[in-house]
C-alpha positions in Angstrom: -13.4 -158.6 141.0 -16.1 -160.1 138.5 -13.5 -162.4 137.3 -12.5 -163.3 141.1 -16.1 -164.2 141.5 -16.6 -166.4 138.6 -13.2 -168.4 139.1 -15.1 -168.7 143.0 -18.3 -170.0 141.4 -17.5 -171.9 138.9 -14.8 -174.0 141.1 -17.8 -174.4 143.1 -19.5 -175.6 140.9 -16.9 -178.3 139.1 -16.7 -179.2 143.2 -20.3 -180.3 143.6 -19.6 -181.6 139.7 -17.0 -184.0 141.0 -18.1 -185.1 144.9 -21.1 -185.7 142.6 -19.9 -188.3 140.8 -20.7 -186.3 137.6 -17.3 -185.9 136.4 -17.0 -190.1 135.8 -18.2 -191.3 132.4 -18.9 -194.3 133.7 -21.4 -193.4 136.4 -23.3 -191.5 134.0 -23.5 -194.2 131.0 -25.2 -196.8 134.6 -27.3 -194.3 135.2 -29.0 -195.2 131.5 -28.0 -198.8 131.7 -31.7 -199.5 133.5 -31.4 -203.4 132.1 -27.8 -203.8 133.7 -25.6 -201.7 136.4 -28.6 -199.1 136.9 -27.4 -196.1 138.8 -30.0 -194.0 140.6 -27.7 -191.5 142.0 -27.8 -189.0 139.4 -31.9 -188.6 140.4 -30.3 -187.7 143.6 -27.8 -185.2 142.2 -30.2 -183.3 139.7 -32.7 -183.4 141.9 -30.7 -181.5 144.9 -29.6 -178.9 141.5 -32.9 -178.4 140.7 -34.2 -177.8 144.2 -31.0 -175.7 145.1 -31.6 -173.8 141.8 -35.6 -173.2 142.5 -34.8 -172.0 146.1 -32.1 -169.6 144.7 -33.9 -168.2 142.0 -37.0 -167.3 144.4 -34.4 -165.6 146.5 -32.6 -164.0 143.6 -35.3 -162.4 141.8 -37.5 -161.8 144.8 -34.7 -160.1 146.5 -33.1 -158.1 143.4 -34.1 -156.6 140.0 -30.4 -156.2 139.1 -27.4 -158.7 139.1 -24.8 -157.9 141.4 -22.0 -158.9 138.6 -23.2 -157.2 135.3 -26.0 -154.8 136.4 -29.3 -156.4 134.6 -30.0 -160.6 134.7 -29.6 -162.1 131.2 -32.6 -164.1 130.8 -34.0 -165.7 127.8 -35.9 -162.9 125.4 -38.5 -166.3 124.5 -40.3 -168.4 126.6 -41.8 -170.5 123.8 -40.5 -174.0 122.8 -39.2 -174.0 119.6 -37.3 -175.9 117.2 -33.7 -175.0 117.7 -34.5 -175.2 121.8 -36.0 -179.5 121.2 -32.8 -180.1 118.5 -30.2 -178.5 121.2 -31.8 -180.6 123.7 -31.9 -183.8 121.8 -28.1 -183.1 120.8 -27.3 -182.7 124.3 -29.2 -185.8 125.6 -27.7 -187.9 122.6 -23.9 -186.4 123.7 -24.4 -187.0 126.9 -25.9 -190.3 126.8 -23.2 -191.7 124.1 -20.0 -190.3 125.7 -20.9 -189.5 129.8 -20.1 -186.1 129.7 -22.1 -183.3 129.7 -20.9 -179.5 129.0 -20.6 -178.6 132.8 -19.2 -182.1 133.8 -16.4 -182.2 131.4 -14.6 -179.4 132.6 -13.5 -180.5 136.1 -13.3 -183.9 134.9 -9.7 -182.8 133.0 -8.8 -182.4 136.2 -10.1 -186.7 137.1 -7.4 -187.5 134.0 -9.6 -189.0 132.1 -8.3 -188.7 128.5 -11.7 -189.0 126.5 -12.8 -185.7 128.1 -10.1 -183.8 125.8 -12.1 -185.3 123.0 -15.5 -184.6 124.2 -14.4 -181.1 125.2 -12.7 -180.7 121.3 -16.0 -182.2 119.9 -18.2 -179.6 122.0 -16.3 -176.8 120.6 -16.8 -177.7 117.1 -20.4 -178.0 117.9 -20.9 -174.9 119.6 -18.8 -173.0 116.7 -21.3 -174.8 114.3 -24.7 -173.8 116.0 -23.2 -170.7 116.4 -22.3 -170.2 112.6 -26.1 -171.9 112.0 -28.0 -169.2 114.1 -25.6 -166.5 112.1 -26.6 -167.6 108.7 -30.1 -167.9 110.2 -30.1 -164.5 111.3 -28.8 -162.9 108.1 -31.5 -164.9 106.7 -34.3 -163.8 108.5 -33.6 -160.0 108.0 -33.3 -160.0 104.5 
């Protein structure tokens, strides 16, 4: 059943991905092109995530103190901003800005055709192997 529900989701999601626009490289590179073929309707899409997200959380966590999938809600064990949190997020922004994709947009986009997305999607699992091997090493470090 859990894995019935997260197909469900997640195809919900790479839906409101692509009838967003999201899944097309080139809508996302306008959207930073503010001297030339400026985009604005990304503002529009993030901004209906993040309200859609704020609304569901109050709901969420006002309503449960378990998840209905897994039993407890895997949040974040730190609040604070530090520096692998700014360097992921720079790395993100830079990805996303220089190819168009971004980690949730590139899956559904396989299904646009669009051949860079096989690169970007290769590229992001070298680079999530890496950090993963970093905070590893990190780790080990740390306890000894």
């Amino acid at each position: 059943m859990k894995l019935i529900l997260a197909f469900l989701i997640g195809s919900l999601f790479g839906l409101g991905i692509i009838i967003g626009g999201m899944g097309n490289p080139a809508k996302i590179m306008n959207f930073f092109d503010i001297a030339g073929t400026f985009d604005p309707s990304l503002l529009f899409v993030m901004g209906g995530a993040l309200i859609t997200t704020f609304i569901g959380y109050r709901l969420v966590f006002g309503a449960r103190t378990t998840s209905a999938l897994n039993g407890a809600f895997e949040l974040p064990a730190s609040r604070s901003i530090d520096a692998p949190l700014v360097v992921g997020a720079i790395l993100f922004g830079i990805g996303w800005g220089i190819t168009g994709f971004c980690p949730g947009g590139s899956i559904p986009a396989v299904l646009l055709g669009e051949p860079s997305v096989w690169m970007f999607i290769a590229a992001m699992i070298v680079g999530i192997s890496l950090a993963g091997l970093w905070q590893r090493r990190s780790n080990a470090l740390k306890r000894d």
